[in-house]
C-alpha positions, 0 to 999 in steps of 0.5 A: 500500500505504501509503495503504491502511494509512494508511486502515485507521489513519484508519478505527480510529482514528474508531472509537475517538475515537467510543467516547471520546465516547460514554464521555464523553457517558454519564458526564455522565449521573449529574452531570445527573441529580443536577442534576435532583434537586437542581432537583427538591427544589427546586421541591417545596420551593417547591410544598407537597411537591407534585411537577411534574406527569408529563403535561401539562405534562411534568416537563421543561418544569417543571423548565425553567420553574424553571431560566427559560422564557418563560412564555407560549410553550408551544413546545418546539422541538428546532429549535435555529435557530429560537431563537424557538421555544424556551421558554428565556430567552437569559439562563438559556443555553437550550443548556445547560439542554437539555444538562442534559436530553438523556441520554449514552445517547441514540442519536438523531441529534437528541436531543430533551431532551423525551423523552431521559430518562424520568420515573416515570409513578406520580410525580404523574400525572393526579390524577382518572384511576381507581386514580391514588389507591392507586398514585401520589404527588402530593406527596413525603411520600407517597412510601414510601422515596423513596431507593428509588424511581426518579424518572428513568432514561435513556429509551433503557433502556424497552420502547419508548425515548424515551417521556417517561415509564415505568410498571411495564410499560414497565420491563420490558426493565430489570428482565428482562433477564437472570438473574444480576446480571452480565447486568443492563446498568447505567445511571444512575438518578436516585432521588425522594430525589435521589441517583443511581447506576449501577443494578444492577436485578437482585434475587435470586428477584424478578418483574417484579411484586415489582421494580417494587413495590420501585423504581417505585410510590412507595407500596408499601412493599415492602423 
């Protein structure tokens, strides 16, 4: 009978301790993703306004190779035995930079950082694809309220989670879940002027059109 007990204890008590480390793991969110935002401004600070490409190479591994990758290795490896793989110089603490990038939100078994957060696919993506003109920024100046604009969010929240990057159909499953502010989940969102939050996207009598006009196409102006 004590034993039984003793396991029941055991058994509430691993629950509770995972709970606490999930807290934790998600409340580091908001500290990394200012992290990246400062690394952001950074880079574009360094680049003419320009901001890190959203595919090819992937913001991530820009923002990596800024923070010290090995330039020539175009492998990111989520082997972590494999330190050869690894874009990362030893002396830039390769694991602490894919701790920066991997989210408290990821559920994975193996959190890959490549697609733990998501990235504004409307922020610098593929210059010469058609209509990229009218609806994507390429440098900073070119943002409309960029303390607005959601440049990163954890990736667990889209459509289809753990993609590297979001579009306006693919925030769907955040901007319409839910009708009133309290069904809204919030989660930490990193915005193009650098500042984070836990966000709220609910907006009173807004469609998915008029959210995503507002938070994710950098040139909409939209208040």
């Amino acid at each position: 009978m004590v034993l039984a007990l003793v396991a029941i204890l055991a058994l509430f008590l691993n629950g509770a301790l995972a709970k606490v480390r999930t807290a934790n793991r998600q409340a580091l969110d908001p500290i990394h993703l200012r992290q990246i935002g400062v690394t952001l401004h950074l880079y574009i600070t360094d680049h003419q306004q320009r901001l890190p490409l959203v595919n090819n190479p992937l913001p991530v591994k820009t923002l990596a190779q800024y923070l010290g990758y090995i330039p020539f290795t175009s492998d990111w490896s989520n082997d972590q035995s494999q330190p050869k793989n690894s874009i990362f110089k030893p002396a830039a603490n390769q694991r602490a930079i894919r701790q920066l990038f991997t989210s408290g939100y990821d559920e994975r078994d193996s959190p890959d950082p490549l697609n733990s957060f998501a990235t504004n696919f409307y922020m610098a993506s593929d210059p010469n694809q058609a209509g990229s003109e009218s609806t994507q920024a390429q440098r900073w100046n070119e943002i409309v309220h960029p303390g607005r604009k959601i440049y990163m969010i954890p990736a667990r929240f889209i459509t289809r989670p753990y993609q590297s990057s979001f579009s306006a159909s693919s925030a769907f499953t955040f901007f319409q879940a839910g009708d009133a502010p309290d069904e809204k989940s919030r989660f930490p969102v990193l915005f193009v002027d650098g500042h984070t939050e836990m966000f709220n996207p609910y907006l009173s009598g807004a469609n998915l059109n008029t959210a995503s006009r507002r938070w994710v196409l950098p040139k909409d102006p939209l208040e």
